[in-house]
C-alpha positions in Angstrom: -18.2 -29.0 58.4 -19.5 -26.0 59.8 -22.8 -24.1 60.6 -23.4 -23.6 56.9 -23.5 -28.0 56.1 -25.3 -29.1 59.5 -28.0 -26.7 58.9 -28.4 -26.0 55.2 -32.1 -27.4 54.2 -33.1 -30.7 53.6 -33.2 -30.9 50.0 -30.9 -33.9 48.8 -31.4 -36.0 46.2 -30.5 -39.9 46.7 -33.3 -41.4 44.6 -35.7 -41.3 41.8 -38.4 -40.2 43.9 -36.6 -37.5 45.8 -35.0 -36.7 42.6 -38.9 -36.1 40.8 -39.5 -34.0 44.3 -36.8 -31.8 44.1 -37.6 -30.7 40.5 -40.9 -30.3 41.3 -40.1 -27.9 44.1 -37.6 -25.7 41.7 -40.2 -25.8 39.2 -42.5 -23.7 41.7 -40.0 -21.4 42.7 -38.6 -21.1 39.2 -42.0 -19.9 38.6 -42.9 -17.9 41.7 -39.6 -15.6 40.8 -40.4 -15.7 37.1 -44.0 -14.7 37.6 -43.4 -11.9 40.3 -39.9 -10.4 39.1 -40.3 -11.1 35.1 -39.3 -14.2 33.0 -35.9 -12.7 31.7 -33.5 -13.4 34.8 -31.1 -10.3 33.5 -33.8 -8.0 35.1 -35.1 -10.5 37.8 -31.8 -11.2 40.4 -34.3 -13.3 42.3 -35.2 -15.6 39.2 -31.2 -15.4 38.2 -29.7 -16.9 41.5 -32.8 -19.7 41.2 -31.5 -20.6 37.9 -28.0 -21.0 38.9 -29.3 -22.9 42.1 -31.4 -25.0 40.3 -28.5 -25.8 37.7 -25.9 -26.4 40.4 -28.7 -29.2 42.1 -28.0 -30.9 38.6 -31.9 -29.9 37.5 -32.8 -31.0 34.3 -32.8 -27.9 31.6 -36.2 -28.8 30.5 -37.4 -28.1 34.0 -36.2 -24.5 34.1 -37.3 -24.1 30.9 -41.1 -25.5 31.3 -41.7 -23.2 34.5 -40.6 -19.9 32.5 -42.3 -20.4 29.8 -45.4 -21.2 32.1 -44.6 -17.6 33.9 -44.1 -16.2 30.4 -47.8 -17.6 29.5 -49.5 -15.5 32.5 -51.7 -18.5 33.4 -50.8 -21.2 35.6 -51.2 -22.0 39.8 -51.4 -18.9 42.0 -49.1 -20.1 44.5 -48.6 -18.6 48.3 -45.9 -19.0 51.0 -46.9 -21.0 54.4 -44.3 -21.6 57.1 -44.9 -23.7 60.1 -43.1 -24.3 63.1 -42.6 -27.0 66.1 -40.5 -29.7 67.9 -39.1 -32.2 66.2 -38.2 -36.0 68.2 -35.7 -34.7 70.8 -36.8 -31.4 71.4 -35.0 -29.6 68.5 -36.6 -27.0 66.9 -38.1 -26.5 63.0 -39.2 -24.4 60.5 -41.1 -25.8 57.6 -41.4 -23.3 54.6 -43.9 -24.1 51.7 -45.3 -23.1 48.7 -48.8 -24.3 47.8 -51.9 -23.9 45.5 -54.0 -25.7 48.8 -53.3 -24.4 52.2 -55.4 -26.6 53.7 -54.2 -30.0 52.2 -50.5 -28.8 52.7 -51.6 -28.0 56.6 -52.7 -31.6 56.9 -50.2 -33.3 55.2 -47.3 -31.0 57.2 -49.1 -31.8 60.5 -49.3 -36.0 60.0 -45.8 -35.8 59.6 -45.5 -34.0 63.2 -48.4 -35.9 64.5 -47.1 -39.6 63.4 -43.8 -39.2 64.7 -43.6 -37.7 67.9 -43.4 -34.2 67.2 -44.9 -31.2 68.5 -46.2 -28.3 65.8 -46.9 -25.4 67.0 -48.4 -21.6 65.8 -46.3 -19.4 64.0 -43.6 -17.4 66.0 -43.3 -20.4 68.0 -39.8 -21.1 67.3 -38.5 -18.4 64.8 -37.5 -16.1 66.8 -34.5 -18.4 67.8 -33.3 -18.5 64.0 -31.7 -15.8 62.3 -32.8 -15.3 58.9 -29.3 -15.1 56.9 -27.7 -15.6 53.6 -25.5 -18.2 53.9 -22.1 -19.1 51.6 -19.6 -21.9 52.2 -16.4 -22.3 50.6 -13.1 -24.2 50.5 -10.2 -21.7 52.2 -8.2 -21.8 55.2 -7.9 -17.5 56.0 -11.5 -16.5 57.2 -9.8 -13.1 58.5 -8.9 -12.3 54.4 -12.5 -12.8 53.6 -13.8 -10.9 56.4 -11.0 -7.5 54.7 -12.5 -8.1 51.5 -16.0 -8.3 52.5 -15.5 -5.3 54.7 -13.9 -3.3 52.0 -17.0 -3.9 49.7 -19.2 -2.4 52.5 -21.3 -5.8 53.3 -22.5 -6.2 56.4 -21.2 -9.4 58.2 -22.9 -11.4 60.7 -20.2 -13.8 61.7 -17.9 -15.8 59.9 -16.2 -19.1 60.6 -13.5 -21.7 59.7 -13.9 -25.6 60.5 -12.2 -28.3 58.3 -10.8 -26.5 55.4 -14.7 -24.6 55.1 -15.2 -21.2 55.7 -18.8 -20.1 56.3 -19.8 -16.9 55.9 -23.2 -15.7 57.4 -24.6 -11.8 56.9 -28.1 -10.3 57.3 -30.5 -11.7 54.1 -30.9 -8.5 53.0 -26.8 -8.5 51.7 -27.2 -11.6 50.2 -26.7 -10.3 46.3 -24.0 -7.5 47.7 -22.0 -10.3 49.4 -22.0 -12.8 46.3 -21.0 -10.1 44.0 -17.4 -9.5 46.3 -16.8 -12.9 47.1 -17.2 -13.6 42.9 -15.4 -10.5 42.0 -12.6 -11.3 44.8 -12.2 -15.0 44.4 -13.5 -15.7 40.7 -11.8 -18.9 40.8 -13.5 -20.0 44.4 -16.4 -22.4 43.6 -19.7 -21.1 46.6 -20.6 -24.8 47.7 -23.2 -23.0 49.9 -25.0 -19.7 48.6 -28.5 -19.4 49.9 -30.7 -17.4 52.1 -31.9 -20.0 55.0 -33.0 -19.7 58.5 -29.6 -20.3 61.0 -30.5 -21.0 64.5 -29.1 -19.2 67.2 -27.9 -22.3 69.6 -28.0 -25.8 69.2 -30.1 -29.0 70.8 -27.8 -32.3 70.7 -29.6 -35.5 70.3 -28.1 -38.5 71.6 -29.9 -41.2 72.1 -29.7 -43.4 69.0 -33.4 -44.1 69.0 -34.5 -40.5 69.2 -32.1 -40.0 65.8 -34.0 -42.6 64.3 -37.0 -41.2 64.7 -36.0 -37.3 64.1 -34.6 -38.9 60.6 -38.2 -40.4 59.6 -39.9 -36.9 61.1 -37.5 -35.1 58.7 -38.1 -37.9 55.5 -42.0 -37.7 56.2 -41.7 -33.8 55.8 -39.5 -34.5 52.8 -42.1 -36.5 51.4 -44.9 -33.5 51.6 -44.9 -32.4 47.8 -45.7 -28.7 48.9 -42.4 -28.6 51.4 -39.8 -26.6 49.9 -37.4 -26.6 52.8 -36.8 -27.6 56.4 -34.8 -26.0 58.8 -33.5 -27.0 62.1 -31.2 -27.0 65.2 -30.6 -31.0 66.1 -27.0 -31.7 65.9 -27.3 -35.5 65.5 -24.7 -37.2 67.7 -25.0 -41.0 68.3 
């Protein structure tokens, strides 16, 4: 379906478990944007687009409402970003962003899951330089060249953009993120964004063929999954058996 669906993060939720996860890791950003930006997402873009992320994942209200009222409180976890990159099964390559109250318990558990299945973690800068750091949106339409006119004619910069299967993906530097939702809202108010997120798009692709190398990329990426402190995972396997 496009760039913006083979890449998009890891984040899913098929079962009770994951389900528990993913809350857990919108609570913390919930209250990482409420805490730095302000409780009241009016004044606090950041904390506004996390709401309606959060709400579109089909997260409980009581969740969204639990973490602002813990940022409202003052008290609470002082949490910090830590991103690590490496090789996944096959060569491809990943970036692991986290938030976390214990950098050294969320190094360890991060590096088991490279250790245990065949993967290769390496320092940072390793691999991020071959990612572009983008906002990404994705969208049902057929005329990619319309969007690029109206994008262009609200003044936001655009990286590339791309049609594939009834999908058009539009990708522009991170920074234009809140410009570039505003016109394709205003413009198409009727257009639901399936995609809308900033996330880190790699530059080329690595193919993985071999069925048992899938396999194990797929338990490298579940095992990183499983790391409560993981908040995404970005990478450039393109998974062909």
């Amino acid at each position: 379906m496009g760039r913006a669906y083979q890449n998009r993060k890891e984040s899913m939720a098929k079962t009770a478990g994951q389900k528990t996860r993913l809350y857990s890791r919108y609570g913390k950003e919930l209250y990482v944007c409420a805490k730095n930006g302000g409780p009241d997402p009016d004044g606090n873009l950041s904390l506004r687009h996390m709401i309606a992320k959060a709400k579109k994942d089909q997260v409980p209200a009581h969740v969204i409402e639990r973490a602002l009222e813990k940022a409202k409180g003052g008290a609470g976890e002082d949490y910090e970003t830590a991103r690590y990159e490496g090789f996944s099964p096959g060569g491809a390559m990943v970036i692991v962003d986290c938030l976390t109250d214990n950098g050294k318990r969320t190094f360890t558990e991060v590096r088991q899951a490279f250790v245990k299945n065949d993967a290769k973690l390496g320092g940072p800068g390793t691999v991020g330089h071959m990612f572009d750091h983008q906002a990404v949106f994705a969208f049902k339409g057929e005329d990619e060249e319309a969007v690029l006119e109206l994008l262009m004619m609200a003044d936001v910069d655009v990286a590339d953009i791309e049609v594939e299967e009834g999908i058009i993906s539009v990708f522009a530097p991170h920074t234009e993120f809140n410009k570039a939702k505003t016109a394709l809202n205003d413009a198409m108010p009727d257009t639901e964004l399936e995609v809308e997120e900033i996330a880190f798009v790699p530059q080329t692709m690595t193919e993985i063929t071999d069925p048992e190398v899938i396999e194990q990329f797929e338990k490298f990426i579940a095992a990183l999954e499983d790391c409560d402190d993981v908040q995404n995972v970005y990478h450039n396997a393109e998974l062909k058996a």
